[in-house]
N, C-alpha and C positions, 0 to 999 in steps of 0.2 A: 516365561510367559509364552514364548514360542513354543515350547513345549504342550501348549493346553489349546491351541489353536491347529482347528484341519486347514488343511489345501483344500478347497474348493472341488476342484478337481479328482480328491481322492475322495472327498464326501460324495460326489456325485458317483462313481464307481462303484463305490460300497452299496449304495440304495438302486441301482441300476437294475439289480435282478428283481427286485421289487418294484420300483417304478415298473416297467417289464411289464410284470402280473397284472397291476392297476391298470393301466394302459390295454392293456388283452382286453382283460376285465369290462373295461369301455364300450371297447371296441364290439366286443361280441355279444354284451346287452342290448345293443341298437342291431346289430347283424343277423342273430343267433335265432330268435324268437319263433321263426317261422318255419326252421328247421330241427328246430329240439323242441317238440310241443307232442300233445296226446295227438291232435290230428294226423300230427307227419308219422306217429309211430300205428294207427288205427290205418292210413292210405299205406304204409309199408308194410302192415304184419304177414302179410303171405310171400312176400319177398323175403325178410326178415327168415321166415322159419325154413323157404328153401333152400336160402344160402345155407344156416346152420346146420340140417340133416344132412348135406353134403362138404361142410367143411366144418364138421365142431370144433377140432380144436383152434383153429383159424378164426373163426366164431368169439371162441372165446379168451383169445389171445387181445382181438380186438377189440373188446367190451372191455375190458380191463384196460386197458392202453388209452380208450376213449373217457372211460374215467377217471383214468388220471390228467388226460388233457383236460377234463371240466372244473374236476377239481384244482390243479394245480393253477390253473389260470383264473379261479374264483368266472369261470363260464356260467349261464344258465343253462338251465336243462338237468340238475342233480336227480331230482327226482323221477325223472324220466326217466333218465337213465336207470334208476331203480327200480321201476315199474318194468322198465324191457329185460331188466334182467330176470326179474321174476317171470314175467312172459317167457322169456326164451329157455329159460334153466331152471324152473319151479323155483318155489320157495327155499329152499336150505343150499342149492348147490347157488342160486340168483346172489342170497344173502351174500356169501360168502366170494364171491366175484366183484361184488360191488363193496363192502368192506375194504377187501386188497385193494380196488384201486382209489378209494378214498382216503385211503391210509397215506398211500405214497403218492396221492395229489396234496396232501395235508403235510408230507413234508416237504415236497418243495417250495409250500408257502412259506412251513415254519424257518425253515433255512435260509431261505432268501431275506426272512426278518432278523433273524440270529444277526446275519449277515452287512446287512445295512444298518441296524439303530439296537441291536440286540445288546450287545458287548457293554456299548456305552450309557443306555439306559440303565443295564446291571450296576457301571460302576457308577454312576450319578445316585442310582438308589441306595449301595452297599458305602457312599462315601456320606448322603445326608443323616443329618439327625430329625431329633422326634417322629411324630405321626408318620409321616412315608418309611424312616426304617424299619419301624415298629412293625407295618404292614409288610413289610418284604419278608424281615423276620416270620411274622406268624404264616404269610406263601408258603415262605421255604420251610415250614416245620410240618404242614399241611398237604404237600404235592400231590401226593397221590390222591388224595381225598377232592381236593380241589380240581384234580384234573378229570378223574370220572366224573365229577356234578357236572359239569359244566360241558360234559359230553351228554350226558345222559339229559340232562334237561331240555325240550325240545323247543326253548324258546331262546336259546342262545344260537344265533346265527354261528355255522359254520366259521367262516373264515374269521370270524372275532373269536372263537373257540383257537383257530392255528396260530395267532398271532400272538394271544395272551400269553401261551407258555414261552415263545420267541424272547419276550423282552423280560420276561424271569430267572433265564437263565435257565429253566426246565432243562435235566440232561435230556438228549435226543432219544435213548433207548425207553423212556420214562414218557417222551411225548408219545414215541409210538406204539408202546403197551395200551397206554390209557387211549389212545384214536382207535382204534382197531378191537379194544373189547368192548370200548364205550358206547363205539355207535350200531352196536350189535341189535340190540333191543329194536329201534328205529328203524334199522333196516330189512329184519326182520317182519316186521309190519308191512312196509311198500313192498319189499319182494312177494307176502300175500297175498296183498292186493294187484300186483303185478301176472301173479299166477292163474289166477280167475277174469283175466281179460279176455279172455275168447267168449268168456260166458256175456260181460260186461260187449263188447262190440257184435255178440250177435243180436243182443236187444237193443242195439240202435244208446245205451246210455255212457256214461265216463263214470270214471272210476271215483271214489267218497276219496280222495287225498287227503281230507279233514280227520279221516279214522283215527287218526293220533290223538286226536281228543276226544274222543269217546270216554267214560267213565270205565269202561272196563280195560281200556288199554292204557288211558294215560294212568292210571291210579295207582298200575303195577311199576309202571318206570318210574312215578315220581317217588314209590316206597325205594328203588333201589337208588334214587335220586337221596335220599332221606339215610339209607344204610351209609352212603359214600361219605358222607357228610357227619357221620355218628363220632370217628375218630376226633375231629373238628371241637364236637360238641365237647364229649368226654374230658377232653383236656381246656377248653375254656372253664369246665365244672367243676375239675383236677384244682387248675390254677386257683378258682377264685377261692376255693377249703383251704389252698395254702396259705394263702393271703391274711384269712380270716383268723388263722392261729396263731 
């Protein structure tokens, strides 16, 4: 019976890197707002652009670094910071700055959950019967499928996206294929709209953030939204013709 009971003390250690994050987290939604906002980056953009002509790679050393502090500590300001990157490095090279560092802000969430409730959620699901192993089961047959939906679909919050694979047992090289190709589409879009902000602050407006939903952009993610997901389907369609012979 000893055996099936934590120390206190060791539970608290384990979940520490993650209490951590939440706590940041707190902390910087009440602190944050007034420094990671379209204002602060519309009163900075010509500061902003002179640092970078005179220190790029420094520039962009720290825009990566800076998204991974936003990410990893689930900060506000993601999008912003998506937006300054397409400001500052156009669209494809923006894209692709902000991807890397939400990749490896995504894993030190997903780690830190691994870490604290990850293990032992695994074995509580891998040791129950019926409905909940059933579902773990069909997870683990599904992963990849499962993990680009739920990148790709723009209405699944971020850090419930890092954390889902955490307590699955997701291998770590499998979280970070499907983070880093998944949120490609998405970020593609704001680095866009990021890139056309000189045009957007010399006429006094803010940028459509909403453009995600537009009919011509969400329509294409939700088909790749829809492909991800086709293995899924196939083999639920598979199974039930087995069934039925």
């Amino acid at each position: 019976m000893s055996d099936m009971t934590e120390d206190p003390k060791t539970g608290l250690m384990r979940n520490l890197p993650l209490l951590l994050i939440l706590a940041v987290a707190a902390v910087g939604a009440i602190t944050l707002r007034d420094y990671i906002s379209f204002d602060a980056l519309r009163d900075n953009r010509e500061a902003l652009i002179a640092f970078r002509n005179n220190n790029f790679l420094l520039t962009v050393l720290g825009f990566v670094l800076a998204y991974v502090v936003i990410v990893g500590f689930s900060l506000p300001g993601a999008l912003i910071a998506t937006l300054t990157g397409g400001f500052l490095f156009g669209t494809l090279a923006g894209s692709l700055f902000s991807v890397t560092g939400a990749t490896l802000g995504a894993v030190i969430i997903f780690l830190a959950a691994r870490h604290g409730l990850g293990d032992r959620l695994k074995a509580r699901m891998d040791a129950s019967e019926g409905s909940i192993n059933k579902i773990k089961r069909g997870l683990d047959n599904n992963q990849w499928s499962m993990l680009f939906f739920i990148r790709l679909v723009p209405v699944v919050p971020f850090f419930v996206a890092n954390l889902i694979p955490a307590f699955l047992a997701v291998p770590l090289y499998r979280f970070v294929i499907s983070t880093f190709l998944g949120i490609i589409p998405g970020s593609l879009v704001y680095s866009s709209v990021g890139a056309g902000l000189g045009e957007v602050f010399a006429r006094g407006d803010t940028p459509n953030v909403g453009l995600i939903f537009e009919p011509h952009i969400l329509l294409p993610i939700l088909g790749l939204s829809a492909l991800a997901l086709l293995p899924v389907i196939l083999k639920a369609v598979t199974g039930k013709k087995d069934l039925m012979k």
